[in-house]
N, C-alpha and C positions, 0 to 999 in steps of 0.2 A: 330442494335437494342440494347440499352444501358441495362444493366441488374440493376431492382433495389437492394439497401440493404437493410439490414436491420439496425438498432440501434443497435450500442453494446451495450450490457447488463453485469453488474458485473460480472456475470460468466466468460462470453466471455475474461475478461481481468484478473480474479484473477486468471483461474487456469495458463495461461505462466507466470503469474510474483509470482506464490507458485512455480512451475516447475524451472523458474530461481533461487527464493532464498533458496529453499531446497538443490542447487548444491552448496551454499555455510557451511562454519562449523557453527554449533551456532545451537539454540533451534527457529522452526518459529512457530509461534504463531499466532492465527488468530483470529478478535474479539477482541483485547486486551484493557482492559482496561484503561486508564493511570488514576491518579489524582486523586484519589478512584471513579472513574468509572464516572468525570466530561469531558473526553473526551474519546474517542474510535481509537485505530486507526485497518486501517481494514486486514493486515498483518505486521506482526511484526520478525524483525531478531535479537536474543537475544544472544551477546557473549562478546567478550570485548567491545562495546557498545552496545546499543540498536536503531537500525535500523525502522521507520518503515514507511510502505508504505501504504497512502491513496486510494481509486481505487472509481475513479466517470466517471460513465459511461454516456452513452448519455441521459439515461432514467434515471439518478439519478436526483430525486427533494428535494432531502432534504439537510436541512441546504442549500437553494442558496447562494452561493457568500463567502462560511465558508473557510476561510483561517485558522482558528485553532494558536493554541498559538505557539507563537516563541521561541522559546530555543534555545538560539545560542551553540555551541559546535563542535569541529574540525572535521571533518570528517575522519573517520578510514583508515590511507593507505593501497592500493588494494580490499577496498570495495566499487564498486561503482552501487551500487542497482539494477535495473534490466534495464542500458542501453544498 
C-alpha cells in the first residue's frame, strides 16, 4: 500500500536551506529586498558577495514562470549554496 504525500510547502524547504546557509559566515537575511523593493529574494547570504536563494515550492502560485533578472557575476570560491 503506497503512502500518499503531501506538497511541500515553503516552510518544508526554507527552514534546511536557512539550517544550511546560517552554517555558513556572512549576515542571512530573509525577505530581502533587492532594487528598492522591485524584486524580493526569499533567503539571502550577505558577505563578500551577496548570495541569494529563491524557494518555490509546489503550492507556490505566484509570479508563474518568474525567472527574475539576470546579473551575471563569478561565483564566490567554496561557496556553493545549499547543494
Amino acid at each position: 500500500m503506497a503512502l500518499a504525500t503531501l506538497p511541500l510547502r515553503d516552510r518544508d524547504i526554507r527552514e534546511p536551506v536557512l539550517v544550511r546557509v546560517a552554517s555558513k559566515p556572512g549576515l542571512v537575511v530573509e525577505e530581502m529586498g533587492l532594487l528598492r523593493g522591485e524584486y524580493r529574494v526569499d533567503v539571502a547570504l550577505v558577505d563578500d558577495y551577496l548570495t541569494g536563494f529563491e524557494i518555490k515550492s509546489e503550492l507556490d502560485d505566484d509570479l508563474p514562470g518568474f525567472l527574475g533578472p539576470k546579473i551575471p557575476r563569478e561565483s564566490p570560491p567554496g561557496l556553493s549554496g545549499c547543494s
